[in-house]
C-alpha positions as a Markdown table, in Angstrom:
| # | Residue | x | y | z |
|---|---|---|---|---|
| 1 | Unk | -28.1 | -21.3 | 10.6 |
| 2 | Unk | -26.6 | -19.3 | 13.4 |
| 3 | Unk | -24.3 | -15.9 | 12.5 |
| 4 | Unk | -20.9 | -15.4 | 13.4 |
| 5 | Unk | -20.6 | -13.3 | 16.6 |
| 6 | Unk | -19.4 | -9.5 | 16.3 |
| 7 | Unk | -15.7 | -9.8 | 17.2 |
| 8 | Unk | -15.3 | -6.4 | 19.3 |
| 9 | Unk | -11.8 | -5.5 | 16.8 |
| 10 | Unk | -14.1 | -5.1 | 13.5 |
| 11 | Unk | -16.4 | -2.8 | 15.8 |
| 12 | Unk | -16.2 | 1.8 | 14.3 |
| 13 | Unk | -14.6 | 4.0 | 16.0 |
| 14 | Unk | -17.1 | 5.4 | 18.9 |
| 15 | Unk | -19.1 | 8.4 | 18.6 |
| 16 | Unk | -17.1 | 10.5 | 20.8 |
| 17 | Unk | -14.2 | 9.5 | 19.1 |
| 18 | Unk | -15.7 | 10.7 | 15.8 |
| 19 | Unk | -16.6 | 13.9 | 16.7 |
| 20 | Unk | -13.4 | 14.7 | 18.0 |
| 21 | Unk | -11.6 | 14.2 | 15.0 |
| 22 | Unk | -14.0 | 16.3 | 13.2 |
| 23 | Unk | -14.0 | 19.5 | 15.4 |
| 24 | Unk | -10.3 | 18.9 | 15.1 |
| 25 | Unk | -10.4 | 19.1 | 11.2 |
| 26 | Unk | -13.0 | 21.9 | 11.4 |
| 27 | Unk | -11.0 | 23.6 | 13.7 |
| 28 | Unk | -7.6 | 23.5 | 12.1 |
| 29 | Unk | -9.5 | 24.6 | 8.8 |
| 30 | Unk | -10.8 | 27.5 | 10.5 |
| 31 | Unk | -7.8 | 28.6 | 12.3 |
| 32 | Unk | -6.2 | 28.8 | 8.7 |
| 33 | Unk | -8.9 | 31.1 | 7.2 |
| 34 | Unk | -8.4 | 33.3 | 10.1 |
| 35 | Unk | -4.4 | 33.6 | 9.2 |
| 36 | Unk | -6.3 | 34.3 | 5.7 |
| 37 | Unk | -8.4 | 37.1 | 6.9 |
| 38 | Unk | -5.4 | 38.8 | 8.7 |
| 39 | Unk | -3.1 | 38.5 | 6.0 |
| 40 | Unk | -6.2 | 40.0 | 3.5 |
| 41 | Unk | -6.6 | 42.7 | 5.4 |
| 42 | Unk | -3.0 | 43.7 | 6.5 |
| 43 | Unk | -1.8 | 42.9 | 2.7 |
| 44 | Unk | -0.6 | 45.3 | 0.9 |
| 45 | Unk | -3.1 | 45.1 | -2.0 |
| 46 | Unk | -0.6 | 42.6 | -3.8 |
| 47 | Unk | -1.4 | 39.0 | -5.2 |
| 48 | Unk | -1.1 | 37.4 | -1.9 |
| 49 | Unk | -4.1 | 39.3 | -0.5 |
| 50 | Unk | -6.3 | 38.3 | -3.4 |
| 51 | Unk | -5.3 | 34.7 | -2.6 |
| 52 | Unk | -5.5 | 35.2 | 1.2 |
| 53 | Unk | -8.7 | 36.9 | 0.4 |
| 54 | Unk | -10.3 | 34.0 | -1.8 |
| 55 | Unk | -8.9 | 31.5 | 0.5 |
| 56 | Unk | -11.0 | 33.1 | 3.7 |
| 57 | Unk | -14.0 | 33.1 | 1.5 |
| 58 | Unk | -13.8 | 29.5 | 0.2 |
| 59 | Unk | -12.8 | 27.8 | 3.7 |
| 60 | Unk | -15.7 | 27.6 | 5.4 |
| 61 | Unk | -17.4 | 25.3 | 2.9 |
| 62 | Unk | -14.0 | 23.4 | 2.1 |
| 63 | Unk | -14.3 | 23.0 | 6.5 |
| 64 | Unk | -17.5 | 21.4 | 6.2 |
| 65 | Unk | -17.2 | 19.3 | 3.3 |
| 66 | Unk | -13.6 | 17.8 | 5.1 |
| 67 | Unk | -14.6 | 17.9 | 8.6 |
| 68 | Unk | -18.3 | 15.6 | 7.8 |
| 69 | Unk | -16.6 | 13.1 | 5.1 |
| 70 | Unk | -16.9 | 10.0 | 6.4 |
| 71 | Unk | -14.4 | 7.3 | 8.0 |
| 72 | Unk | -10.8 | 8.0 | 8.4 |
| 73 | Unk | -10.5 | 8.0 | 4.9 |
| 74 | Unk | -9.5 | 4.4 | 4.5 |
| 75 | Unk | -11.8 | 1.6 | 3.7 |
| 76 | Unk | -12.3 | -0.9 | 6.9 |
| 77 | Unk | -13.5 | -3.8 | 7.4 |
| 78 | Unk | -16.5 | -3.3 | 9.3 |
| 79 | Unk | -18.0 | -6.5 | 10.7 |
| 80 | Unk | -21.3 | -8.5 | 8.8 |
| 81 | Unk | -24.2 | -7.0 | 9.1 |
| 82 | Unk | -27.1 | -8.5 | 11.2 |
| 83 | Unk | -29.8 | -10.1 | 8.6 |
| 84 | Unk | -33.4 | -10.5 | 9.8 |
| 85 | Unk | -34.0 | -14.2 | 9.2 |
| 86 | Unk | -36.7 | -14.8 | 6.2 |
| 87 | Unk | -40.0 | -16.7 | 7.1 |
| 88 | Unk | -41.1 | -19.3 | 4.4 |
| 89 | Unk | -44.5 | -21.0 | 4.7 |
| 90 | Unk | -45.6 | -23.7 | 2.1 |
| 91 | Unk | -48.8 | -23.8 | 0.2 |
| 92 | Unk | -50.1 | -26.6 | 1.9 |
| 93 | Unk | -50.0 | -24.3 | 5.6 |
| 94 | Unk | -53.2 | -22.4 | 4.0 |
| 95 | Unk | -56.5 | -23.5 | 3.7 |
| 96 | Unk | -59.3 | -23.0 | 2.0 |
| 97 | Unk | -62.0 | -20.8 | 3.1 |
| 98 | Unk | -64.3 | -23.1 | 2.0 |
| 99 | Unk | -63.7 | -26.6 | 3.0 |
| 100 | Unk | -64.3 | -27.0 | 6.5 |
């Protein structure tokens, strides 16, 4: 029984694609703890340099956690996946050791 060919329209998104998109997440997350660090350190000592404080120390693992999650974030229809076909052989394909 002969597969379905791989239509090219249910094929991912390329590598290269891919890892653009995720520098560009990682990048925009990092960008915005910087704004944090400044703002923590040009604060006055007020609330809002607590936050910006906490915020610069919690991004980087909130960056990695976003920027490797998988897909685009909505479920795709990827196309079948390629199954190995199964060998069967009968009983009656052995024989005995014995009988010649």
């Amino acid at each position: 029984m002969a597969a379905k060919p791989q239509s090219a329209t249910s094929l991912e998104i390329s590598p290269e694609e891919d890892r653009r998109g995720r520098i560009l997440k990682y990048s925009i997350a990092q960008g915005v703890r910087v704004i944090c660090i400044v703002v923590a350190v040009t604060g006055g000592g007020n609330w809002l340099t607590w936050v910006a404080g906490f915020g610069a120390a919690v991004l980087p693992y909130f960056a990695v956690v976003i920027a490797n999650a998988a897909g685009a974030g909505a479920p795709s229809k990827s196309a079948p996946k390629a199954e190995a076909p199964t060998l069967a052989i009968g009983a009656d394909a052995f024989k005995n050791a014995s009988t010649k």
